[in-house]
C-alpha positions as CSV (number, residue, x, y, z in Angstrom):
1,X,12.3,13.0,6.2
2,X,14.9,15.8,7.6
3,X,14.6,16.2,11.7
4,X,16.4,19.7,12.6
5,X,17.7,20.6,16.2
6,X,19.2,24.0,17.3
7,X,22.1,23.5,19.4
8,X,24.3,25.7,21.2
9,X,24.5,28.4,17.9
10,X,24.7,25.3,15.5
11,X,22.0,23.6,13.3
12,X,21.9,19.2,13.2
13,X,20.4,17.9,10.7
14,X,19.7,14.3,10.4
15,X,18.2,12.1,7.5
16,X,17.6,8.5,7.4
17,X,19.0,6.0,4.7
18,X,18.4,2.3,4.8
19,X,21.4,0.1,5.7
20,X,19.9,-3.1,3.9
21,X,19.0,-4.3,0.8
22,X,15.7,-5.3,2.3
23,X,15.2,-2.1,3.5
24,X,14.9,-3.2,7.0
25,X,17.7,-1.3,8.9
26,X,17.7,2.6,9.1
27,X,21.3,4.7,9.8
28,X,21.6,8.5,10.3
29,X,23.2,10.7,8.2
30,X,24.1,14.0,9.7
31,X,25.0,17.3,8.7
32,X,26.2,20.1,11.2
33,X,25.9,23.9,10.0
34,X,27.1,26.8,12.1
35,X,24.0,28.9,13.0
36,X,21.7,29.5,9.3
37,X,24.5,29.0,7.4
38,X,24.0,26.9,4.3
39,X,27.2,25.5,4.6
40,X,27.6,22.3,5.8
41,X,31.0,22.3,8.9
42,X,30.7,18.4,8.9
43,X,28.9,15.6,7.7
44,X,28.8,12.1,10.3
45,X,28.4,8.9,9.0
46,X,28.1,6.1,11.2
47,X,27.8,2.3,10.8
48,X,25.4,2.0,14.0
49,X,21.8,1.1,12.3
50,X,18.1,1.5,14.2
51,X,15.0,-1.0,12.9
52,X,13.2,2.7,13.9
53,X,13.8,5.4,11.7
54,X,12.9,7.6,15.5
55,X,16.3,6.2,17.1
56,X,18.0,6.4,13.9
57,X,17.0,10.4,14.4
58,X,18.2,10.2,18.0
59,X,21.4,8.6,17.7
60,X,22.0,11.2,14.9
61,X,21.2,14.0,17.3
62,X,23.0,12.4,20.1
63,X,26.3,12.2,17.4
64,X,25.5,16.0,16.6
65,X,25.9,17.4,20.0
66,X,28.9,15.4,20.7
67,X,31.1,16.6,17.7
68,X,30.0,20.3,18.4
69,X,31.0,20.0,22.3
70,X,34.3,18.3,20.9
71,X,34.8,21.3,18.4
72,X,33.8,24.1,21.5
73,X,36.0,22.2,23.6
74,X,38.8,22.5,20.8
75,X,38.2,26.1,20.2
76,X,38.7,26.7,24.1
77,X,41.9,25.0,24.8
C-alpha cells in the first residue's frame, strides 16, 4: 500500500515495510517528489516503528512536511 499527500507544490509518498522478523512492527518509508515529477528529491528513512501500518503512514507524512518546510525555509534564507 502507497498513501499519497499533496503538499505545498510537492508530492509524499509513504509505504510501509515491516521492522521485524515476525512481521509485527511497521516503519515508513518516504519519498518526496517536487509537484508530478517522477523524480524522487529525497527519500526518509527512519528507525521509529508503528504496530499500525495507519501511524506508520502518519508519521511518514508528518516526516514529509517537515523536510519540505526545512527545504522552503532553506531556499528563503
Amino acid at each position: 500500500m502507497i498513501a499519497k499527500l499533496k503538499y505545498d507544490g510537492h508530492l509524499i509518498s509513504v509505504s510501509t515495510i515491516f521492522d521485524t522478523p515476525a512481521h509485527y512492527h511497521f516503519t515508513p518509508v518516504v519519498e518526496i517528489r517536487r509537484g508530478e515529477s517522477t523524480g524522487v528529491l529525497n527519500t526518509i528513512l527512519t528507525h521509529h516503528i508503528s504496530i499500525l501500518q495507519e501511524k506508520a503512514i502518519e508519521l511518514g507524512f508528518k516526516l514529509g512536511r517537515e523536510w519540505i518546510d526545512k527545504q522552503l525555509l532553506e531556499s528563503q534564507g
